[in-house]
BAFINU-327441 format. One record per residue: residue in one letter; x, y, z of N, C-alpha, C, O, CB in turn. Coordinates in steps of 0.05 Angstrom, whole numbers, always signed. Last residue first. Glycine has a CB too. Layout:
// residues N
<site r="A" n_east="X" n_north="Y" n_up="Z" ca_east="X" ca_north="Y" ca_up="Z" c_east="X" c_north="Y" c_up="Z" o_east="X" o_north="Y" o_up="Z" cb_east="X" cb_north="Y" cb_up="Z"/>
...
//
This chain:
// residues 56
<site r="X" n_east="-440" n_north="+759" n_up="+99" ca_east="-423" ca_north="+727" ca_up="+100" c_east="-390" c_north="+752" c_up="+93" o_east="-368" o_north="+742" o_up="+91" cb_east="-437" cb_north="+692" cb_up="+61"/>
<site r="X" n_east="-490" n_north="+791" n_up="+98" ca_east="-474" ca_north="+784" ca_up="+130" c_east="-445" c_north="+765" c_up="+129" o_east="-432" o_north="+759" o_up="+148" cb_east="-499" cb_north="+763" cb_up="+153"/>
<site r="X" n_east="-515" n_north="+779" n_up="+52" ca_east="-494" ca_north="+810" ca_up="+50" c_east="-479" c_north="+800" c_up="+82" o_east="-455" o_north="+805" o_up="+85" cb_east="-518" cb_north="+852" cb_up="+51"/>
<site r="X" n_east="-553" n_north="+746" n_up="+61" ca_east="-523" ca_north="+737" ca_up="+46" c_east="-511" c_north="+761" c_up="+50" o_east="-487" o_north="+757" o_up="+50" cb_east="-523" cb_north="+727" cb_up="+11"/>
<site r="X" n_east="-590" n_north="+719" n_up="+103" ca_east="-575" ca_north="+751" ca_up="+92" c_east="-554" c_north="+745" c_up="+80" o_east="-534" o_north="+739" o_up="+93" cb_east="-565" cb_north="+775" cb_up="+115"/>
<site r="X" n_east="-639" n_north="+679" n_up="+87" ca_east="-612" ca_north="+685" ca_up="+94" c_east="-599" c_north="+714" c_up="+81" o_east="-600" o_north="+726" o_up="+59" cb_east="-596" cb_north="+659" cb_up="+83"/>
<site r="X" n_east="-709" n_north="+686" n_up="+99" ca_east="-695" ca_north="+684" ca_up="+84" c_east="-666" c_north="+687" c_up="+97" o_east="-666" o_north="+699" o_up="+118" cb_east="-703" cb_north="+699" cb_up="+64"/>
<site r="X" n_east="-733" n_north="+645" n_up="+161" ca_east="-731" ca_north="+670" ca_up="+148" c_east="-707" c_north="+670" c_up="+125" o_east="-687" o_north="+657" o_up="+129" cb_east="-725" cb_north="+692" cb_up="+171"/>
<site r="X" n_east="-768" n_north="+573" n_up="+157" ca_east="-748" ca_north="+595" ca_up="+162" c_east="-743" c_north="+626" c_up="+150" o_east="-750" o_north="+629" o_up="+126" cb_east="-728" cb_north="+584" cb_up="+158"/>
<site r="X" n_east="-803" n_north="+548" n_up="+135" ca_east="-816" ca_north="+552" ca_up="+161" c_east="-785" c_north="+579" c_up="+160" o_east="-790" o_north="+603" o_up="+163" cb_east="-820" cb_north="+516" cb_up="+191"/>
<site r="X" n_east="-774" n_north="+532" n_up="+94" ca_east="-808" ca_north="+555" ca_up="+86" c_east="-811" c_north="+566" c_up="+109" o_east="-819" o_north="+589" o_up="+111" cb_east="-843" cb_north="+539" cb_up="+79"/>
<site r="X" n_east="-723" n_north="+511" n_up="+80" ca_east="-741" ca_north="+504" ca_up="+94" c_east="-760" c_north="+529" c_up="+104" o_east="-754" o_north="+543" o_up="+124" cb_east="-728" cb_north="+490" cb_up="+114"/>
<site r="X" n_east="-682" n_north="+487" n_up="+14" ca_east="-693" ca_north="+508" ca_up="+43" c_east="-719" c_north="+504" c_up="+55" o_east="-737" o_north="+494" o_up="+42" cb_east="-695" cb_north="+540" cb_up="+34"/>
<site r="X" n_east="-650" n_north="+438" n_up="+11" ca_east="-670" ca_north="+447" ca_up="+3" c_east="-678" c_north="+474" c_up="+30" o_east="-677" o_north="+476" o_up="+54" cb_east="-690" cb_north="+421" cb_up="-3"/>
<site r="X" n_east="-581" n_north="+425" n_up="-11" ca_east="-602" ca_north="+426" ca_up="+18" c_east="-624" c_north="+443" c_up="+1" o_east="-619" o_north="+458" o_up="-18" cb_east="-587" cb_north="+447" cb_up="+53"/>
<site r="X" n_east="-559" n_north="+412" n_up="-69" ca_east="-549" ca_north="+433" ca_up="-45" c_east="-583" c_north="+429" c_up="-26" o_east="-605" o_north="+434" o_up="-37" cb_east="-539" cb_north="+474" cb_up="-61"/>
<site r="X" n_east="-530" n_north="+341" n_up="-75" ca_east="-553" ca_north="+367" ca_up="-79" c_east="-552" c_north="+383" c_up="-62" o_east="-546" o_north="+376" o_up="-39" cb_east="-582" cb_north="+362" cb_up="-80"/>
<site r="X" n_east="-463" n_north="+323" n_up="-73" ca_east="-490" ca_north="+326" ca_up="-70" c_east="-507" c_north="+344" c_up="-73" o_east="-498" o_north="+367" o_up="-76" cb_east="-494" cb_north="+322" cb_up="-53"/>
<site r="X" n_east="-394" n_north="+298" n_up="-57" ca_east="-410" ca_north="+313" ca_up="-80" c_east="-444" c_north="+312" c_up="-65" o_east="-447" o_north="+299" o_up="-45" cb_east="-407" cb_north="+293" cb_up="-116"/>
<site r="X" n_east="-363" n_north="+317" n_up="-15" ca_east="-372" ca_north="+306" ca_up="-23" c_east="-405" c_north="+318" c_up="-42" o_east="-424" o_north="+333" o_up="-40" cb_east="-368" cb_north="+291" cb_up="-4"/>
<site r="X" n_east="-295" n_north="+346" n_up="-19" ca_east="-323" ca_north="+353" ca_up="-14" c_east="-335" c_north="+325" c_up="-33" o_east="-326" o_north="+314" o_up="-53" cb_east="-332" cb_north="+390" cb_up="-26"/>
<site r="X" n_east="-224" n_north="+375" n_up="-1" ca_east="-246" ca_north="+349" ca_up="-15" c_east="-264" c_north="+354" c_up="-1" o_east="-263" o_north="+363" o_up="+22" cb_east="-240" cb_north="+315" cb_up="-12"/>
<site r="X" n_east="-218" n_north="+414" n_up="+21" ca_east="-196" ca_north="+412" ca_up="-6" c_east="-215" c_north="+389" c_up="-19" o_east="-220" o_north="+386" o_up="-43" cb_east="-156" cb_north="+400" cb_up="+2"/>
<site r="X" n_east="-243" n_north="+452" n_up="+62" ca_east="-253" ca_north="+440" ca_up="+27" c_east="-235" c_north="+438" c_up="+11" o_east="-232" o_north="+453" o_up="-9" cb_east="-271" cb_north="+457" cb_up="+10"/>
<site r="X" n_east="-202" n_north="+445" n_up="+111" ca_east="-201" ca_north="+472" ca_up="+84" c_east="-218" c_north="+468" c_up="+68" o_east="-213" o_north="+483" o_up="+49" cb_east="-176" cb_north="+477" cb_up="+65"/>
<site r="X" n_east="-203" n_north="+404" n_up="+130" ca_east="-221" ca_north="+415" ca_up="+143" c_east="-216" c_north="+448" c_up="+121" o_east="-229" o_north="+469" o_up="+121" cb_east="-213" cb_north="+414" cb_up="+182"/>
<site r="X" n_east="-177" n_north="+364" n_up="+87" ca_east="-212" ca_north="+361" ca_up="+98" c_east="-219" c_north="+386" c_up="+104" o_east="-238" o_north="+396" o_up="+91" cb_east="-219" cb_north="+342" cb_up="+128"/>
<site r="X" n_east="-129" n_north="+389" n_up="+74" ca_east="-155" ca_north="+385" ca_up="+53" c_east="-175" c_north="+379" c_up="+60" o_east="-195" o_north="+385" o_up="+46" cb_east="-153" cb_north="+367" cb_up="+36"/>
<site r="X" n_east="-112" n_north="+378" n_up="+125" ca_east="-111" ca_north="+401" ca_up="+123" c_east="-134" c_north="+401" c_up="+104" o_east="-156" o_north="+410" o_up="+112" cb_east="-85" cb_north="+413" cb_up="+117"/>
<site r="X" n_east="-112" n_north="+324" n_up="+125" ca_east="-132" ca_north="+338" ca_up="+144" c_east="-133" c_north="+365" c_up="+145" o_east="-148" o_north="+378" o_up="+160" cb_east="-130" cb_north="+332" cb_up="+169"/>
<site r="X" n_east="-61" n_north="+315" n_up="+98" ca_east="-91" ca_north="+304" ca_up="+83" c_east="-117" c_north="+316" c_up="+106" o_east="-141" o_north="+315" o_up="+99" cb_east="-92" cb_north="+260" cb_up="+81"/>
<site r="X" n_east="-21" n_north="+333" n_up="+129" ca_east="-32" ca_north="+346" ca_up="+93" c_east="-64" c_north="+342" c_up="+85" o_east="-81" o_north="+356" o_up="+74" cb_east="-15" cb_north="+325" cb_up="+66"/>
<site r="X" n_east="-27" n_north="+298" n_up="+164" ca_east="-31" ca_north="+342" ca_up="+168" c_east="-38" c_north="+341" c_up="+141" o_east="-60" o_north="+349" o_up="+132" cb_east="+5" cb_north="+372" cb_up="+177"/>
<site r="X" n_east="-6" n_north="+258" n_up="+135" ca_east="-28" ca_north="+255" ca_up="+150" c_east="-43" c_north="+284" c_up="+156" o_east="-67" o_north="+288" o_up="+152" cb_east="-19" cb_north="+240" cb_up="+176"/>
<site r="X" n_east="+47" n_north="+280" n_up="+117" ca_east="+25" ca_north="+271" ca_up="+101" c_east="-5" c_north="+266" c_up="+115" o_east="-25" o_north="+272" o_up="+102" cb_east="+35" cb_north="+246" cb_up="+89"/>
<site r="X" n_east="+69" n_north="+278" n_up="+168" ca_east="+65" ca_north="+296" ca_up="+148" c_east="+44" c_north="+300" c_up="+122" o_east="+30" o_north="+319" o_up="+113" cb_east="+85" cb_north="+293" cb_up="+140"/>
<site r="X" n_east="+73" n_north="+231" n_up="+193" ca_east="+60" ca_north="+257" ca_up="+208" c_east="+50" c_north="+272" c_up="+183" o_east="+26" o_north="+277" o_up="+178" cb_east="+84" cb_north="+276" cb_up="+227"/>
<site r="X" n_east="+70" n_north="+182" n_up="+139" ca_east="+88" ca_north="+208" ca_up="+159" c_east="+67" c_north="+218" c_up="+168" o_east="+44" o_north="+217" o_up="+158" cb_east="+107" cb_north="+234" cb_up="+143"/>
<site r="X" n_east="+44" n_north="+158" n_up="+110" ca_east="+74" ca_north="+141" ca_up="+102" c_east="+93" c_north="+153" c_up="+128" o_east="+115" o_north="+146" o_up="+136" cb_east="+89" cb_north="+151" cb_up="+63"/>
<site r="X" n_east="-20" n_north="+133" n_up="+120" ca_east="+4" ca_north="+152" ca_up="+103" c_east="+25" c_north="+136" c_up="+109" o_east="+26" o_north="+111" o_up="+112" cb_east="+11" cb_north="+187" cb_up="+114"/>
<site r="X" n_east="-57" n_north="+103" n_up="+136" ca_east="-54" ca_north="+96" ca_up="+108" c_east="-31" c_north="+112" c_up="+97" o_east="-22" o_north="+110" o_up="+74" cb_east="-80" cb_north="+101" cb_up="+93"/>
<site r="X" n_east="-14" n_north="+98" n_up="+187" ca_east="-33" ca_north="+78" ca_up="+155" c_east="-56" c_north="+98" c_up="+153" o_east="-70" o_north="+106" o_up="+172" cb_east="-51" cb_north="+35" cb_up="+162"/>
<site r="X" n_east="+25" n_north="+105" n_up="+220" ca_east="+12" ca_north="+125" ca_up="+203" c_east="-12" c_north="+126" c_up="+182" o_east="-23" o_north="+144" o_up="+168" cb_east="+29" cb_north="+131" cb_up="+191"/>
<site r="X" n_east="+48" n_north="+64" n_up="+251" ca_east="+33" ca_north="+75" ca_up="+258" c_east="+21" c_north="+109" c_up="+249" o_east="+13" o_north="+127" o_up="+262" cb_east="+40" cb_north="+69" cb_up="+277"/>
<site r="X" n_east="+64" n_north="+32" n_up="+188" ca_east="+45" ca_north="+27" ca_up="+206" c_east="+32" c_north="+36" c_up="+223" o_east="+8" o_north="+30" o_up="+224" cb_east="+49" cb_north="+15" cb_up="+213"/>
<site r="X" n_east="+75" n_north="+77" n_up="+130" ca_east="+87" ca_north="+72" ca_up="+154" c_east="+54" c_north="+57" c_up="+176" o_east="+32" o_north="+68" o_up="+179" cb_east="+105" cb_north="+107" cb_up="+164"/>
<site r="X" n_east="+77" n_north="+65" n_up="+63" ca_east="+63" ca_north="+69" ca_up="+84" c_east="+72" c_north="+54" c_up="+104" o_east="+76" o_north="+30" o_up="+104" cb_east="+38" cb_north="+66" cb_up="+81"/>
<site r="X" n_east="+121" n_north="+84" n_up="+4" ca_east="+101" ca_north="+62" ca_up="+27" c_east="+97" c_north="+70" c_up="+50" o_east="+114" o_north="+84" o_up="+60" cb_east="+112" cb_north="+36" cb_up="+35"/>
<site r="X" n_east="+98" n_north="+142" n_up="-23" ca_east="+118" ca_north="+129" ca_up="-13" c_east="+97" c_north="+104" c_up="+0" o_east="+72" o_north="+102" o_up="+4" cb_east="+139" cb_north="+150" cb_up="+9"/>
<site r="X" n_east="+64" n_north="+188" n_up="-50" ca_east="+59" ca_north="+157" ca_up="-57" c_east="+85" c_north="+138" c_up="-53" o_east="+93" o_north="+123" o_up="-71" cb_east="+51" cb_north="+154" cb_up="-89"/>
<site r="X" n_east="+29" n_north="+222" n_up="-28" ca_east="+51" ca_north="+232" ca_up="-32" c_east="+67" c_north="+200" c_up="-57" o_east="+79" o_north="+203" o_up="-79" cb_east="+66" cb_north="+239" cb_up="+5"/>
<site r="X" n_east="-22" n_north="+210" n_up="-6" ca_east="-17" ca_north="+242" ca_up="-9" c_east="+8" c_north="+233" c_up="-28" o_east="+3" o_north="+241" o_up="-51" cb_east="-9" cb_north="+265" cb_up="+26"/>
<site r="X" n_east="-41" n_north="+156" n_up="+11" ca_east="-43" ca_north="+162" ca_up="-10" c_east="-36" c_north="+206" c_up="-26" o_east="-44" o_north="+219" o_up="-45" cb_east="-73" cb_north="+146" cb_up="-11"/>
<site r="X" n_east="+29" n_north="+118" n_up="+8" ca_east="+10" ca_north="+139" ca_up="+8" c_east="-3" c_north="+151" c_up="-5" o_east="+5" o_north="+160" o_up="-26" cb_east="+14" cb_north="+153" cb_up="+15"/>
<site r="X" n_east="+6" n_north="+43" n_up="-16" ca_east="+26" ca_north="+71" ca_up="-16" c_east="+12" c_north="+88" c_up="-8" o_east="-12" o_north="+86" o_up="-10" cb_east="+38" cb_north="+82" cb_up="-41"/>
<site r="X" n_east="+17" n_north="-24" n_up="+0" ca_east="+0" ca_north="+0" ca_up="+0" c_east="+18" c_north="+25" c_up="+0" o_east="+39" o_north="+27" o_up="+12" cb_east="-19" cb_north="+0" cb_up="+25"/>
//
């Protein structure tokens, strides 16, 4: 098995990476939207007040 950030072999107490490093890498891409799962955007809900987009 290789990493899958970088594509050295993978260290046991790192699996599936290979490093510390690569492991930060790949949770950096989670919690940044580096990867997103695809899907329909949420339906809005009637009972709620419209969103202020000018507040974002």
């Amino acid at each position: 098995m290789t990493c899958p950030i970088c594509g050295k072999p993978t260290e046991p107490s790192y699996r599936p990476f290979c490093s510390r490093r690569c492991a930060d890498v790949d949770l950096a891409r989670w919690l940044g939207d580096g990867y997103r799962i695809p899907g329909a955007e949420p339906a809005t809900d009637p009972a709620l007040p419209p969103r202020d987009e000018s507040a974002d």
